[in-house]
C-alpha positions in Angstrom: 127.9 115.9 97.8 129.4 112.9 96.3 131.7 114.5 94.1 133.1 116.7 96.8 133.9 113.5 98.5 135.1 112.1 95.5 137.2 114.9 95.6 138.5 114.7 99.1 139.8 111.0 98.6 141.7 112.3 95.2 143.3 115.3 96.7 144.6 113.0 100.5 145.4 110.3 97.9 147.3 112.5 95.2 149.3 114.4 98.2 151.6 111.5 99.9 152.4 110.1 96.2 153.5 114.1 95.4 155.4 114.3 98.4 157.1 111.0 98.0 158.1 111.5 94.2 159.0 115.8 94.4 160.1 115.9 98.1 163.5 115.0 99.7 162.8 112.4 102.1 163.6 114.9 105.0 160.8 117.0 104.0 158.1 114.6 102.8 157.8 112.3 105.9 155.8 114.4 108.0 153.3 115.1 105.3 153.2 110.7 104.7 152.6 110.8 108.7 149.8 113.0 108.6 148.2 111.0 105.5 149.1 107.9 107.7 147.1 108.9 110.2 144.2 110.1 108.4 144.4 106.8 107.1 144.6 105.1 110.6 141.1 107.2 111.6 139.2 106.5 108.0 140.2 102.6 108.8 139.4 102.5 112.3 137.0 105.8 113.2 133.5 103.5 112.5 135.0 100.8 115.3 135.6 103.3 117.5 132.6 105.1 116.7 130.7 101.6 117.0 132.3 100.8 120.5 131.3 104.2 122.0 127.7 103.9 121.2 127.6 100.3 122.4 128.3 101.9 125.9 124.7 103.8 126.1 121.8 103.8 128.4 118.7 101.7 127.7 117.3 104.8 125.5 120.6 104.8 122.9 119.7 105.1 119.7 122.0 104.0 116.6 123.3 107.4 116.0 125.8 110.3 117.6 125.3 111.8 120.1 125.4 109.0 122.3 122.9 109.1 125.3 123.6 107.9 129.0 127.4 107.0 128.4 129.2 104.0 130.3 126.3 101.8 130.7 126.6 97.9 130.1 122.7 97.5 129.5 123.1 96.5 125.7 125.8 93.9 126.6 123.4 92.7 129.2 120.8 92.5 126.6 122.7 89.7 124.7 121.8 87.5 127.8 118.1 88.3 127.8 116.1 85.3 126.8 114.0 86.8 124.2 113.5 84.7 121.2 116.4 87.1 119.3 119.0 87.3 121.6 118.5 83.3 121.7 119.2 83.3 117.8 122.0 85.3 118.2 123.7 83.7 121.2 123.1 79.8 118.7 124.8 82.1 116.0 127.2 82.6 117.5 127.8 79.2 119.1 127.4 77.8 115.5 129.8 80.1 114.1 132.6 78.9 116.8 132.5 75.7 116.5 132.2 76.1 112.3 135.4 78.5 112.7 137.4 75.7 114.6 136.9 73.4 112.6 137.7 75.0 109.4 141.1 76.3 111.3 141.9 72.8 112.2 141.2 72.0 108.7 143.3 75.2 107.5 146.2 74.5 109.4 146.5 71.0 108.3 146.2 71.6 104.6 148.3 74.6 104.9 151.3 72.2 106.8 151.2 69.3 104.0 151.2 71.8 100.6 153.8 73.9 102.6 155.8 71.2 103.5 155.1 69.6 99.6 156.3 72.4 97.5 159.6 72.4 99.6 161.4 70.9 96.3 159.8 71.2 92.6 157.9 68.8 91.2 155.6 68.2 88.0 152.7 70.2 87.7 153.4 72.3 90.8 153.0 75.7 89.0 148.9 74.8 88.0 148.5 73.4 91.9 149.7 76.6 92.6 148.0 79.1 91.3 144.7 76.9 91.8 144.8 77.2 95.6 144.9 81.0 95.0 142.2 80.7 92.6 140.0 81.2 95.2 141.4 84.5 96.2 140.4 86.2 93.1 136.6 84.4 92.7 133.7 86.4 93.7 132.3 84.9 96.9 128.7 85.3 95.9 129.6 83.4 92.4 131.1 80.4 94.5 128.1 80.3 96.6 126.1 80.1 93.9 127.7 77.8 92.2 128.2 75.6 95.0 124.2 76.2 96.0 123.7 74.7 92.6 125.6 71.8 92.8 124.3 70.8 95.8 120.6 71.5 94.4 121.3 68.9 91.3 122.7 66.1 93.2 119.6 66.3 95.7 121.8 67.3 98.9 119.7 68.9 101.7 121.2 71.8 102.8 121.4 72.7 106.6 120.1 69.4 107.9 121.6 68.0 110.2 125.6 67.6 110.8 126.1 67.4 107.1 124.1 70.2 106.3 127.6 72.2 107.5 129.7 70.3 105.4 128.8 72.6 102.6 129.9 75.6 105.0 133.0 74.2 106.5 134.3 73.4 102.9 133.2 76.8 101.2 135.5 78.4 104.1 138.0 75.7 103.9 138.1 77.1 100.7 138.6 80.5 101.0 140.7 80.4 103.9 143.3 77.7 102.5 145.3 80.3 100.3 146.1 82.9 103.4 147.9 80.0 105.5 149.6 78.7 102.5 151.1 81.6 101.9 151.9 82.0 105.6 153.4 78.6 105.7 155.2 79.3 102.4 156.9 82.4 103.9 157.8 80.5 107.1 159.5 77.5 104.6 161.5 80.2 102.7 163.2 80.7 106.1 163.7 77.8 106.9 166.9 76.1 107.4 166.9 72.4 106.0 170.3 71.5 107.9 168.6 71.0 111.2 167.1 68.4 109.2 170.4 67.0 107.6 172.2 66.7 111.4 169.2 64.6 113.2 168.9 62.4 109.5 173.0 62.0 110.3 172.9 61.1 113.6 170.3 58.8 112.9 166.7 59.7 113.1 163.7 58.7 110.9 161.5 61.0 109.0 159.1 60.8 111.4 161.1 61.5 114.1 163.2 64.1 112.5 159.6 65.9 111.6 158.2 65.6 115.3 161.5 66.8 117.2 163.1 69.0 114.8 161.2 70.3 111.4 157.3 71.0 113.6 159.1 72.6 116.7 160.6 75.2 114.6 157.8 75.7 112.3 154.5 75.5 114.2 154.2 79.3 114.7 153.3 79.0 111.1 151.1 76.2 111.2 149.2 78.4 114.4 149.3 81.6 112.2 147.8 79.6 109.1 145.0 78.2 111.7 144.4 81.8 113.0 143.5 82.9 109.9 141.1 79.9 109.0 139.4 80.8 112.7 139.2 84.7 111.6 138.1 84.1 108.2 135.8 81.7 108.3 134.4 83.6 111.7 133.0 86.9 109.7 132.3 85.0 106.5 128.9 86.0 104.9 129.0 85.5 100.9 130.3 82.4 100.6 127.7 81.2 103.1 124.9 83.1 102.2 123.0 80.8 99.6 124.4 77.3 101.1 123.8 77.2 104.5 120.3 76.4 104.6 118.6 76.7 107.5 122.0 77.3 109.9 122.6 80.7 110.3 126.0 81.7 111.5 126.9 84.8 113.6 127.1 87.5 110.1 124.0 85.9 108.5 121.7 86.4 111.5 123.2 89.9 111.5 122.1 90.4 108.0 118.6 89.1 109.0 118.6 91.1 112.1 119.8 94.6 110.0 117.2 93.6 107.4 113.9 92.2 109.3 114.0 94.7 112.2 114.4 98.1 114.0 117.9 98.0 115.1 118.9 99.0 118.2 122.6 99.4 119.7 122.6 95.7 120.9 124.3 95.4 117.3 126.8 97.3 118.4 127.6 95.5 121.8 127.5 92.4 119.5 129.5 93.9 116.7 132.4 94.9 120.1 131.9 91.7 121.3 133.3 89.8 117.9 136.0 92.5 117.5 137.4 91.4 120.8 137.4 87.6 120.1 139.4 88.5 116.7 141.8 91.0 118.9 142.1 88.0 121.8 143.2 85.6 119.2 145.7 88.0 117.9 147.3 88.3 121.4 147.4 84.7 121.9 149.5 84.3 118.4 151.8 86.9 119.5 152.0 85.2 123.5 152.5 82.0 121.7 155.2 83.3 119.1 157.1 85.5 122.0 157.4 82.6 124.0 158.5 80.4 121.2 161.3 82.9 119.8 162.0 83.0 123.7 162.5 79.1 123.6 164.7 78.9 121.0 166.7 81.5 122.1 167.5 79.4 125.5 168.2 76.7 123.3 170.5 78.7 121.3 172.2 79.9 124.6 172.7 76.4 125.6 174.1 75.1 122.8 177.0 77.7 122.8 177.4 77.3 126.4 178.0 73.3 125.9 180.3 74.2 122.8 182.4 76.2 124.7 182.8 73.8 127.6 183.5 71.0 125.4 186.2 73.4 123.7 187.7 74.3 127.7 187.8 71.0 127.9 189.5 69.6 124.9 192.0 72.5 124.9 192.9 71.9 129.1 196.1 70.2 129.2 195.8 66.4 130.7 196.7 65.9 134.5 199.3 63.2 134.1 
């Protein structure tokens, strides 16, 4: 049965790459929108899947078909007071406030390397390619690294309010190189002459980087934080072996899927984290509408005051 599936993914991967390399272009895109979709369904078919048994009766069970169809009892079980749902509901509390943090921290980092490798400088190429480094290390490795570390030099992990410094830092980690490389794609647009006319007409660095350079960047600096707040909200390897006795929302899943009989209050919980991550999306794209909206105005205005300071300097003088 494996090789037949096997086989399956060969054949829908083999067709759109045959389509797109024998096929006129007329002829090969609906065959590359069919594979598109079948695409869309593999990706997204399990959530979908996963948000329609979340809606069962009290006797759902974990597989199709679902039983007693558009009831909220498993969402209402996430409020029960039962020593689980309480260790869920902390998890996830824990994992909020660890995720804002390690956005602020994200952001930040991401602003000051973006804004640094603005201009060359020496040694920029090894800085580089170590903040990605962490992109392409295993996360159980650099748990366990870090785990050992932290074992040698006789640090406690998970008590207290350092125990999460381990954690935030870990996702720190792993979540710097994303809004780098957002905020170095939002530098490469940038237009430096803003900067040039307020230095002219008089403005200090400061100033010129709160009025002019932040106000047209800090879409980026919100979409590098976005990703520190997603990442670092469904990490699990990286935190697995370091965090003690804290357990964040995906490690008390793991102990829940691993310990217990599961029942579909994993999916209600599963829907209710997808939502956060789709809520935070909107808000980025609310927050960058009305900002492209803003600037536009601006733009508006600044023609409008051009043009009247051209009527005017062109109008012959009343004497």
């Amino acid at each position: 049965m494996s090789l037949l599936w096997y086989l399956i993914a060969i054949v829908i991967l083999a067709i759109p790459f045959a389509a797109m390399v024998f096929l006129p272009i007329n002829r090969s895109k609906p065959i590359l929108l069919v594979s598109f979709l079948i695409f869309i369904v593999f990706m997204y078919g399990p959530m979908l899947t996963m948000g329609v048994l979340s809606f069962q009766g009290p006797f759902g069970s974990m597989t199709l078909p679902a039983k007693d169809l558009g009831s909220l009892h498993w969402f209402t079980e996430l409020r029960s007071d039962s020593s689980l749902m309480v260790g869920v509901r902390d998890g996830i509390s824990k994992s909020l406030w660890i995720s804002l943090v390690v956005a602020a921290i994200t952001a930040l980092l991401s602003l000051t390397l973006g804004m640094a490798f603005r201009r060359q400088f020496r040694g920029g190429g090894i800085l580089f390619y170590a903040i990605l480094l962490s992109l392409m290390t295993p996360g159980l490795l650099l748990s366990l690294g870090l785990s050992f570390l932290l074992y040698y030099i006789g640090f406690d992990k998970g008590q207290g309010i350092l125990g999460y410094v381990p954690i935030i830092g870990v996702q720190a980690v792993w979540a710097l190189p994303f809004g780098f490389l957002v905020m170095m794609s939002v530098f490469n647009r940038y237009d430096a002459r803003a900067e040039e006319a307020a230095r002219d007409l008089g403005a200090t660095s400061i100033t010129t980087f709160r009025e002019v350079t932040l106000p047209l960047i800090w879409t980026g600096v919100f979409g590098a934080g976005l990703f520190g707040f997603t990442l670092a909200l469904n990490e699990f390897e990286r935190t697995f072996l370091i965090s003690g006795a804290i357990n964040t929302l995906p490690l008390k899943l793991y102990i829940i899927t691993s310990s217990s009989v599961l029942r579909p209050y994993v999916y209600s919980l599963g829907v209710v984290t997808i939502l956060i991550s789709f809520l935070l999306i909107a808000v980025f794209l609310i927050v960058s509408a009305l900002t492209g909206r803003k600037k536009d105005l601006a733009i508006e205005e600044d023609d409008g005051g051009s043009m009247d300071a051209s009527a005017l300097q062109a109008a012959p003088s009343g004497d």
